[in-house]
C-alpha positions, -999 to +999 in steps of 0.1 A: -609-568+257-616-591+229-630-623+256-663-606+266-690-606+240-729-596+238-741-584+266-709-589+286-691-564+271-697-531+283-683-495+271-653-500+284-644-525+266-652-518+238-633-486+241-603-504+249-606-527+217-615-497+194-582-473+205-559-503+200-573-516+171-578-485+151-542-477+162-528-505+144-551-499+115-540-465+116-499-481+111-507-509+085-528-481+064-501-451+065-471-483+058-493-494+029-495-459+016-458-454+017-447-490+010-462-501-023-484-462-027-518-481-018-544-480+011-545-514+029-571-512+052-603-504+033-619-508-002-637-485-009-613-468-031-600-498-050-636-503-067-628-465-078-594-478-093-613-507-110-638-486-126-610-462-139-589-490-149-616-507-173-624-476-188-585-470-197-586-508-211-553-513-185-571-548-178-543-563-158-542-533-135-580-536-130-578-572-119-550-563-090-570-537-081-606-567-078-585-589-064-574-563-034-610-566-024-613-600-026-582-606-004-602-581+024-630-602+019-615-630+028-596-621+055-628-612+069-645-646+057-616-665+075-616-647+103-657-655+112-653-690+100-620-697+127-640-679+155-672-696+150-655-730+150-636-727+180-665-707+197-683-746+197-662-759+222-641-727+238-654-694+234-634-676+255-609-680+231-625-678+195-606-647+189-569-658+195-566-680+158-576-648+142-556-624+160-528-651+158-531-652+116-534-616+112-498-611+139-480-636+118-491-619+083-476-586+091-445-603+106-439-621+074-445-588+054-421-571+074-397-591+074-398-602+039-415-575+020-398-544+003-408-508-005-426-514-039-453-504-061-489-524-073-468-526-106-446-552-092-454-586-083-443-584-045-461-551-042-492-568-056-487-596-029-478-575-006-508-553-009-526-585-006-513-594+021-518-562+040-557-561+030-563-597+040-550-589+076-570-559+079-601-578+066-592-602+095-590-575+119-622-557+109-644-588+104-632-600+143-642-564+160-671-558+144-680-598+157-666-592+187-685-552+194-718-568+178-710-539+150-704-512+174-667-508+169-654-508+132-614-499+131-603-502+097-618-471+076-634-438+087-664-430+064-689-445+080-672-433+116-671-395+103-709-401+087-723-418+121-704-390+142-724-365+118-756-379+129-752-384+164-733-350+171-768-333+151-789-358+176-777-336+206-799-309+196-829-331+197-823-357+227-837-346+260-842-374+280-810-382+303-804-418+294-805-411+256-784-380+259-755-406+281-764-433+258-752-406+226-724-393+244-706-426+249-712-434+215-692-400+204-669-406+228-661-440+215-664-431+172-637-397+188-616-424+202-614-445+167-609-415+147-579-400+172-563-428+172-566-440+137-546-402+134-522-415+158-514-445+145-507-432+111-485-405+125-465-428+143-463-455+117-452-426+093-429-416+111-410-449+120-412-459+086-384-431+075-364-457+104-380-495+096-395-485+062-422-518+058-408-535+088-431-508+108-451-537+106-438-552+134-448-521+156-482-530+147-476-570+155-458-563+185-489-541+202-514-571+189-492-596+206-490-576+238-531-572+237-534-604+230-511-619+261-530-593+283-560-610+273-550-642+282-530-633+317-564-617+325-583-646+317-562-671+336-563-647+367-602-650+365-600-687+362-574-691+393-598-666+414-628-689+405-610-718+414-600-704+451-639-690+454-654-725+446-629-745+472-638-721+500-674-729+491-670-764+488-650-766+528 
């Protein structure tokens, strides 16, 4: 899921990565929303916020809302530096730092944070807290998927299923027409379970309130020890292969 890269990955693949990912996306955006009343996994609306807040003169509020983005921005910066480094030397496992950061930042929120507002300090930190991890998690898929699978915010899924569901009229030959379909099928899968991970997270947060969190912690973790169990199972099978080989 998140080992092969380039040309090794194929559809599948990336279909896995973009129904869990968005799925946890889908948790950390709806806890955000009912946690501290603010979205945590894009930033598109917090410019929005800035904007208003500067023309209201509320200056203070217009820095949190600056600073939000920043925080996205450098959860994604952090995440691409950590994978490129470790990429030098083991590449197979450039994504488990990342992953690793962004599992222990929602833990931490959690199990520390409290339902809140942006008004109050540990809603501001935990609002930056939330974006930073989903800038992890975005910056890493989109590496990972060469840009194919982006989890964290919809309007450029809805806008790119626009387009391709219109190319269907047009396309004739075979491959392009399978080519467009698994695209759709993919940007469906991201947007259905985006929807599904907000329903859920919604509704265990009327039972965990902001430690939802951890639901979305505990299905990283498990994707992330599936990764590895599968990786080691390669490596054992290669090992076997190359001694029968070799007598």
């Amino acid at each position: 899921m998140f080992q092969h890269q380039g040309k090794r990955r194929s559809h599948l693949h990336n279909l896995r990565l973009a129904t869990l990912l968005s799925f946890v996306a889908g948790i950390v955006n709806v806890t955000g929303v009912l946690a501290v009343k603010t979205l945590t996994t894009n930033v598109t609306g917090h410019f929005a916020y800035f904007a208003e807040e500067i023309t209201k003169q509320d200056y203070l509020a217009a820095i949190t809302f600056f600073v939000l983005t920043l925080f996205f921005l450098f959860g994604a910066f952090c995440s691409n530096f950590i994978s490129e480094s470790v990429a030098f030397k083991y590449p197979e496992l450039s994504h488990v730092i990342p992953i690793s950061i962004e599992i222990l930042v929602l833990i931490l929120i959690g199990f520390f944070g409290t339902k809140s507002t942006l008004h109050s300090i540990e809603g501001r930190w935990i609002a930056f807290g939330m974006l930073f991890a989903m800038g992890i998690q975005n910056s890493l898929v989109t590496k990972i998927s060469k840009s194919t699978v982006r989890t964290t915010h919809l309007t450029g899924l809805f806008t790119d299923l626009g387009i391709e569901l219109s190319q269907l009229f047009f396309f004739k030959n075979p491959d392009e027409i399978e080519k467009l379909n698994t695209s759709i099928i993919l940007r469906l899968s991201i947007i259905t379970f985006f929807f599904f991970g907000c329903f859920f997270g919604g509704f265990a947060f009327k039972y965990l309130e902001i430690k939802t969190l951890f639901v979305g912690a505990f299905f990283l973790l498990v994707a992330q020890w599936y990764d590895y169990i599968r990786l080691r199972f390669h490596v054992i099978r290669r090992s076997g292969f190359k001694r029968k080989i070799k007598y």
